[in-house]
C-alpha positions as CSV (number, residue, x, y, z in Angstrom):
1,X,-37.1,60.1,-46.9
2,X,-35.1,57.7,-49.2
3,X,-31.6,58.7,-47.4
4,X,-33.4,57.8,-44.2
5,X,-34.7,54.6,-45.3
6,X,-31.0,53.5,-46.6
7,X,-29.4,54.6,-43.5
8,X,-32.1,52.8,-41.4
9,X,-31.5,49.9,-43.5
10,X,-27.9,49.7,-43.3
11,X,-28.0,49.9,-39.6
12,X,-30.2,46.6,-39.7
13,X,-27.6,45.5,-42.0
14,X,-24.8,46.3,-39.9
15,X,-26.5,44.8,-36.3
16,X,-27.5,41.6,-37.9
17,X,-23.3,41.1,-39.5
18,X,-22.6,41.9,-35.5
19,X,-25.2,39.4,-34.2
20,X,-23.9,37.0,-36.6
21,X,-20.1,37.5,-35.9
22,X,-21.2,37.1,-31.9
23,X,-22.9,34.1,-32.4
24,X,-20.2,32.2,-34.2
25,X,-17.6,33.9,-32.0
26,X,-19.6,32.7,-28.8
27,X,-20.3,28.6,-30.8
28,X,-16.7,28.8,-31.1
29,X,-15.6,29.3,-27.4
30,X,-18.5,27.1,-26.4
31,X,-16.8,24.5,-28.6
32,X,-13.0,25.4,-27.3
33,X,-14.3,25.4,-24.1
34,X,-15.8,21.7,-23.9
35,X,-12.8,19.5,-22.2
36,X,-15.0,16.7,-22.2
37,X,-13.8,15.2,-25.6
38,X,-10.1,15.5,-24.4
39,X,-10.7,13.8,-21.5
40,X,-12.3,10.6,-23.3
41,X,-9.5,10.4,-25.6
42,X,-6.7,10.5,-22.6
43,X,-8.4,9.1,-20.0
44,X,-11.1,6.3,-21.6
45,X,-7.8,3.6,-22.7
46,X,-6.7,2.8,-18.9
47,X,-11.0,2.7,-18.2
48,X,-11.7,-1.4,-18.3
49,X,-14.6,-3.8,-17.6
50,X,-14.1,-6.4,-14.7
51,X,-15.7,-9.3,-15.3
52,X,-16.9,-11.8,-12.7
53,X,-16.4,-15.4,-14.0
54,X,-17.5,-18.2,-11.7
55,X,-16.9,-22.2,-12.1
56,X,-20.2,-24.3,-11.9
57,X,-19.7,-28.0,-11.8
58,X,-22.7,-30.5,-12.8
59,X,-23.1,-33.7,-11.0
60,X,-25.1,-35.1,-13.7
61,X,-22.0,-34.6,-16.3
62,X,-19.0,-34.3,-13.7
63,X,-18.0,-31.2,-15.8
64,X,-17.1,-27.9,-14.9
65,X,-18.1,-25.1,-16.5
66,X,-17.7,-21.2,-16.5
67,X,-20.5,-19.0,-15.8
68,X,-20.4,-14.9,-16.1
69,X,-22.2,-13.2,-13.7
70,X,-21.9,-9.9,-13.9
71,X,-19.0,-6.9,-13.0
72,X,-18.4,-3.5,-13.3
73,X,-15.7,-1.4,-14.3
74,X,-12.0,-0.8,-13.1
75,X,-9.2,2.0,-13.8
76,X,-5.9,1.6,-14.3
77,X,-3.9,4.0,-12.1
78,X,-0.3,2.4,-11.8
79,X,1.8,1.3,-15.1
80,X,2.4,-2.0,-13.5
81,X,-1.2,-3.3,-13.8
82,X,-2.7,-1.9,-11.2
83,X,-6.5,-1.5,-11.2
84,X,-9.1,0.6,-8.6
85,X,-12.5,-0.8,-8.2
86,X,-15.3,-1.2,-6.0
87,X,-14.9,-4.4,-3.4
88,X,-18.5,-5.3,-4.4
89,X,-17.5,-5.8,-7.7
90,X,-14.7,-9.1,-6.8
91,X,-16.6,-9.9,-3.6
92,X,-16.6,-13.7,-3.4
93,X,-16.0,-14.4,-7.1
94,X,-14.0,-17.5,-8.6
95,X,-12.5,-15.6,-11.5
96,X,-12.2,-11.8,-13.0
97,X,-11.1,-10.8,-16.0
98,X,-9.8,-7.1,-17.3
99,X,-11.5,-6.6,-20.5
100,X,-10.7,-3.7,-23.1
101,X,-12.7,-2.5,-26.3
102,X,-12.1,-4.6,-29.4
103,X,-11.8,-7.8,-27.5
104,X,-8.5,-7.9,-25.4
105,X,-8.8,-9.7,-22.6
106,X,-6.8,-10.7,-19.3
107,X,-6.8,-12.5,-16.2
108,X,-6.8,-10.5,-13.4
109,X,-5.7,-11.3,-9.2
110,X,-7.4,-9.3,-6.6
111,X,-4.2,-7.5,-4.8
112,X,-6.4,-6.8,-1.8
113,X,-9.5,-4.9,-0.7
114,X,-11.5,-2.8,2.3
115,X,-14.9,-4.0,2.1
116,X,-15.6,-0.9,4.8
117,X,-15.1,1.7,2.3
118,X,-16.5,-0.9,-1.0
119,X,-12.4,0.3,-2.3
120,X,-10.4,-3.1,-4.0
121,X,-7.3,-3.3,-6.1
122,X,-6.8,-5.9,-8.8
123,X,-3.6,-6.4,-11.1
124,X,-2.7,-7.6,-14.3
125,X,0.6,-9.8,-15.3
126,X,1.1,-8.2,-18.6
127,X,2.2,-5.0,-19.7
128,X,0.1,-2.8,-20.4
129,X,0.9,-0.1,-22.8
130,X,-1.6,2.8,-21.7
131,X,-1.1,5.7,-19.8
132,X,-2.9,5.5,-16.3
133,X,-5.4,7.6,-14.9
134,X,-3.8,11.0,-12.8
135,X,-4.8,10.9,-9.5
136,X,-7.2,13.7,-8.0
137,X,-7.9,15.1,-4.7
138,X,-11.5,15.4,-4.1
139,X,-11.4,17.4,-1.2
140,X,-10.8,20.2,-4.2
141,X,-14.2,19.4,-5.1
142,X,-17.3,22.3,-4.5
143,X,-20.6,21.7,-5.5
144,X,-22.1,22.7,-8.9
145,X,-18.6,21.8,-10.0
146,X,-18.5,19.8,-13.6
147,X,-17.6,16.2,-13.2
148,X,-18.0,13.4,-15.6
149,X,-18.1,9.6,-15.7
150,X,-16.4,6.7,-17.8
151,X,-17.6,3.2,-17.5
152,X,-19.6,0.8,-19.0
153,X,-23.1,0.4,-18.1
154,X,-25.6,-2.9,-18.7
155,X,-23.8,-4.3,-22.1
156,X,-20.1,-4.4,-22.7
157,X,-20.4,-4.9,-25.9
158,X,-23.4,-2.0,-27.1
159,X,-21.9,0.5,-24.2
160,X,-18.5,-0.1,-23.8
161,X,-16.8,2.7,-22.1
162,X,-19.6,5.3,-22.0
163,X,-19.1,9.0,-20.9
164,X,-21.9,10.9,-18.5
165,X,-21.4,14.2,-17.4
166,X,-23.0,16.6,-14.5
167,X,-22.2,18.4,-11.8
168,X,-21.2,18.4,-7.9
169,X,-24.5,17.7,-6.3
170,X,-23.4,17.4,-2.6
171,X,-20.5,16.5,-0.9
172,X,-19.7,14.5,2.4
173,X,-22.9,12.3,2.1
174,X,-21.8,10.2,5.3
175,X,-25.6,9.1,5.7
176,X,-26.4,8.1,2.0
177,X,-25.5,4.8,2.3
178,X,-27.5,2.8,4.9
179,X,-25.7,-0.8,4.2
180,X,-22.7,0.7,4.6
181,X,-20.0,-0.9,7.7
182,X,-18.7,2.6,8.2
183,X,-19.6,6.3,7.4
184,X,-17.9,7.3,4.3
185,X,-18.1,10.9,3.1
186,X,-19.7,10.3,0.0
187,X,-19.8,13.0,-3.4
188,X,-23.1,13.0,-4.9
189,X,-23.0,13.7,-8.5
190,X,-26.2,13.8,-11.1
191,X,-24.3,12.7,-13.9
192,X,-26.3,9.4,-14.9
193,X,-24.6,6.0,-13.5
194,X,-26.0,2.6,-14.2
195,X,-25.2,-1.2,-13.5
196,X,-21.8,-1.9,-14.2
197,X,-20.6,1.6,-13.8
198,X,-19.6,0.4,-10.3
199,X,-15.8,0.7,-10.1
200,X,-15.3,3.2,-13.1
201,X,-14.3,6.5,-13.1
202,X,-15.4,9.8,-11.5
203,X,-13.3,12.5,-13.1
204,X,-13.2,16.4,-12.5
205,X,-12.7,18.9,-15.9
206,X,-8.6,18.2,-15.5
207,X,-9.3,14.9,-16.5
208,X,-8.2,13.9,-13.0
209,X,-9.5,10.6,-10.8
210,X,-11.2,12.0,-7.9
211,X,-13.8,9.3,-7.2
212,X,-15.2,5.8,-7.6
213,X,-18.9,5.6,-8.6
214,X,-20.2,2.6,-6.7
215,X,-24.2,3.6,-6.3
216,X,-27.2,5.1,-7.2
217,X,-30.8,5.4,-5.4
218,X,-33.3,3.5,-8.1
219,X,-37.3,3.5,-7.1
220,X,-39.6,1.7,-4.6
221,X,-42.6,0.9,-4.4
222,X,-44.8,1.6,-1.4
223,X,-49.1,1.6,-1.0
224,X,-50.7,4.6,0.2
225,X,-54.5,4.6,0.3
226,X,-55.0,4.3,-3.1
227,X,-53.4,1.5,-3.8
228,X,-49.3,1.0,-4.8
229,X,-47.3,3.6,-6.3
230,X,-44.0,3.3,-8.0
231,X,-41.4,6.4,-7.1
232,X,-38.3,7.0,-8.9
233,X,-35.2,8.7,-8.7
234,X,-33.9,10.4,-10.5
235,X,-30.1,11.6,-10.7
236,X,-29.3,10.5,-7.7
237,X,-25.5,8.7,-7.8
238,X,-23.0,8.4,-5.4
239,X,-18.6,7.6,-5.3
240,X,-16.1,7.0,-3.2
241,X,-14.2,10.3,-2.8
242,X,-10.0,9.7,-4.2
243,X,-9.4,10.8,-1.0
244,X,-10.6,8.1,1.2
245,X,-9.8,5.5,-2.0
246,X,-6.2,6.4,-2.8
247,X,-4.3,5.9,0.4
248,X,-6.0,3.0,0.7
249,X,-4.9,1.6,-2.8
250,X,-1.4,2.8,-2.0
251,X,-1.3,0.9,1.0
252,X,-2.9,-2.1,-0.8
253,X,-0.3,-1.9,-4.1
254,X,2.6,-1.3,-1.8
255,X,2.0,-4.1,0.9
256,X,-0.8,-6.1,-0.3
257,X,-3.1,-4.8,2.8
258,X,-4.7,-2.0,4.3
259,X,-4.9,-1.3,8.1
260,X,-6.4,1.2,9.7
261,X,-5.2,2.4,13.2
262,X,-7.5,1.1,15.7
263,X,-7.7,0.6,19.5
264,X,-7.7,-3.3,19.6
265,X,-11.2,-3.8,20.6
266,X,-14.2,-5.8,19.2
267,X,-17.5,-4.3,19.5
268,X,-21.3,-4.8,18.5
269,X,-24.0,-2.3,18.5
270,X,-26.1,-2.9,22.0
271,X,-29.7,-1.8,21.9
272,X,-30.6,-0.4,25.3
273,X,-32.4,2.8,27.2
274,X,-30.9,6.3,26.7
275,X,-29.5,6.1,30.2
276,X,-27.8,3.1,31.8
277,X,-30.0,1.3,34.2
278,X,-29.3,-1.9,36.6
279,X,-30.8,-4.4,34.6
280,X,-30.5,-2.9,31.5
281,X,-27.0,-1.5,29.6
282,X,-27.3,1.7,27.4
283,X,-28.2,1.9,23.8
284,X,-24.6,2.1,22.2
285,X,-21.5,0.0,21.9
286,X,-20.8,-3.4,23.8
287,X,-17.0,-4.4,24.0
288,X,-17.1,-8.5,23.0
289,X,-13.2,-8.8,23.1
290,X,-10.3,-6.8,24.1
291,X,-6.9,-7.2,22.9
292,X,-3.9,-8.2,25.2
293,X,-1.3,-5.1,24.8
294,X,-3.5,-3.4,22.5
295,X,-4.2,0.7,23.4
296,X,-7.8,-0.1,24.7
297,X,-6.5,-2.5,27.0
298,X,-3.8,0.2,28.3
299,X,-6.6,2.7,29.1
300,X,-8.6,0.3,31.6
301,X,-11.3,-0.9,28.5
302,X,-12.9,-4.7,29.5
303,X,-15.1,-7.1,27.8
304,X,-18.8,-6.1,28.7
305,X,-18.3,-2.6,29.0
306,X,-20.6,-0.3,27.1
307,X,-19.2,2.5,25.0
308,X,-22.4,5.5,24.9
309,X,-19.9,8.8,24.1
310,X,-16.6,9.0,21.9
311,X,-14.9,12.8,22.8
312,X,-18.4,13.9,24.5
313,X,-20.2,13.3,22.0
314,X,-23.4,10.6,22.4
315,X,-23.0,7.5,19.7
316,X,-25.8,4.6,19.4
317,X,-24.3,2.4,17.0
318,X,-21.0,1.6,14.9
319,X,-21.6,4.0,12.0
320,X,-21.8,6.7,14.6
321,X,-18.3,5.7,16.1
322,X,-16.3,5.6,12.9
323,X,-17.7,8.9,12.2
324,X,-15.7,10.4,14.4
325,X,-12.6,7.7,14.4
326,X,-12.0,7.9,11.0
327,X,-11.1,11.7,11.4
328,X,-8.6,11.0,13.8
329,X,-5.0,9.5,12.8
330,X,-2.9,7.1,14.8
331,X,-1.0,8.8,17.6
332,X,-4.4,10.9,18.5
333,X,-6.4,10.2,21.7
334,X,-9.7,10.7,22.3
335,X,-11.8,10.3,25.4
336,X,-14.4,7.1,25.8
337,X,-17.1,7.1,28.3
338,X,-18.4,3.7,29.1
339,X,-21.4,2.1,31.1
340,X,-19.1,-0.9,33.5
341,X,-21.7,-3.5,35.0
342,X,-18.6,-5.7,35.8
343,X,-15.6,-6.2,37.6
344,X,-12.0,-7.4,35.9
345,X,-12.9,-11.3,37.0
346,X,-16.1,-11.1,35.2
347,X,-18.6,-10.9,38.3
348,X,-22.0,-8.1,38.4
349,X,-20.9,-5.2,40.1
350,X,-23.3,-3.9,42.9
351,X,-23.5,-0.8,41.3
352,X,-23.7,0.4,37.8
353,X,-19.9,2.7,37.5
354,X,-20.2,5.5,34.6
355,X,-16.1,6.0,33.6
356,X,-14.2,8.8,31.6
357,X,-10.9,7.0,29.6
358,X,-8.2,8.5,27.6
359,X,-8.0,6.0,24.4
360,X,-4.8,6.3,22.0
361,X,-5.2,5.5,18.7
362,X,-2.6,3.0,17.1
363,X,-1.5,1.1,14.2
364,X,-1.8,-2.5,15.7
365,X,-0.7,-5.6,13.5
């Protein structure tokens, strides 16, 4: 009986020393296993605040004064001085300033912007002696993936440069942003991202750029029959995918601007019936202005005609159209079918003409 108990005993023994050894074995590849430190320390020194700085003068004193209002954050990703931000963050300001931890601070010139996709590029005159950030592709991306964020959120000074993580929530969010001028494949990520994140980094577990974090859904309020209630959100943040930001800040640091190809026509979004009637045009896209020599002139397109399907497929408004332009590159054609209530001189035609054109899509200065 006493043989049995030691041998029972030293079984115990033995499975606890294994359970032990497993547990520090499985801490330790846990611990090996977390890039995230890494990627502060390599990537957080080309991470920067932008600082909007406006001049306010006072009639009563005739002095002018400088006024902070706000920023975000910008990332270096060109040894020259390159930044990439969000356009929202150096929309309509007077000054901006790079700022980095422990008080370094320098003028910075916005190189130029595409307020359609909220992408901007701002530069530095001073050399900078920090590595920038790799460049990504986030078509790579799946959901679920691990991502993480550096910015800083609310308070330069208390949260300068803070790291987030999370995952991949979704991918190709072309709707989540109502305000938005065109439909811009959006990654959704649940990582947390605050005021003044805008214009940081979005990086995957290589440490590699692969979005711009520009958004995030706060609460409403809204009264039901009880009264009002407040609903939040929670985890619910949105960037710019590298791939739709980087050729445009290539283009930008390159030649100053960004183009895209086009067909040389100006359009606003015409509220109308399903079907074209006489007296009434289609719900879709009315054609204001038409380039001389431009490719929608070429195909037969005139002032007042109506744009209702791009390649068969119906489209109401602008968001709708670029939906389906921005996937094509210059050189494609697509087909346009248009609603025409009038003639090349202007006058009503009799009847209402329902046309098919070929479209080419072209880089037009």
């Amino acid at each position: 009986m006493k043989r049995l108990i030691a041998l029972i005993l030293t079984a115990v023994l033995l499975c606890a020393c294994v359970l032990t050894a497993c547990a520090d074995i499985n801490l330790n590849v846990l611990a090996n296993s977390n890039p995230l430190p890494e990627i502060y320390e390599k990537v957080s020194p080309a991470v920067a605040v932008l600082a909007r700085v406006s001049n306010v003068w006072d009639a009563n004193t005739d002095t002018v004064t400088k006024k902070e209002e706000g920023g975000g954050s910008a990332v270096l990703v060109d040894v020259r001085g390159y930044f990439l931000t969000n356009y929202h963050v150096v929309e309509d300001c007077d000054e901006l300033e790079i700022r980095f931890g422990g008080g370094v601070t320098y003028e910075a010139l916005v190189v130029g912007f595409d307020a359609a996709s909220d992408v901007a590029v701002v530069k530095v005159d001073e050399e900078l002696n920090i590595e920038p950030v790799k460049i990504g592709s986030s078509s790579a991306l799946r959901v679920g993936e691990l991502i993480c964020v550096i910015g800083t959120p609310v308070d330069e000074k208390a949260m300068y440069n803070t790291l987030t993580s999370g995952i991949v929530a979704g991918l190709n969010r072309e709707d989540a942003d109502y305000d938005a001028q065109r439909a811009v494949g959006l990654i959704q990520v649940d990582a947390a991202v605050n005021p003044g994140n805008s214009g940081g980094a979005l990086l995957n577990m290589q440490g590699e750029l692969v979005g711009i974090p520009f958004m995030k859904y706060m609460g409403y309020y809204y009264k039901d029959a009880n009264g009002e209630e407040l609903i939040v959100y929670e985890n619910l943040a949105f960037a710019v995918p590298m791939d739709v930001a980087w050729p445009i800040a290539e283009s930008i640091i390159n030649t100053g601007v960004y183009n895209r190809p086009r067909i040389g026509v100006s359009v606003m979004d015409n509220n109308g019936p399903e079907e074209a009637l006489k007296n009434y045009p289609p719900a879709g896209l009315k054609i204001s202005e038409v380039e001389k020599g431009g490719s929608g002139a070429k195909a037969g397109l005139r002032v007042g005609d109506v744009i209702t399907h791009i390649n068969g497929t119906r489209v109401y408004n602008f968001r709708e159209y670029t939906k389906i332009i921005d996937k094509l590159s210059a050189g494609d054609t697509f087909t346009v079918t248009i609603a025409r209530y009038f003639d090349k001189d202007g006058e009503a035609l009799k009847k209402i003409e329902i046309l098919e054109l070929t479209v080419k899509l072209e880089m037009i200065d």
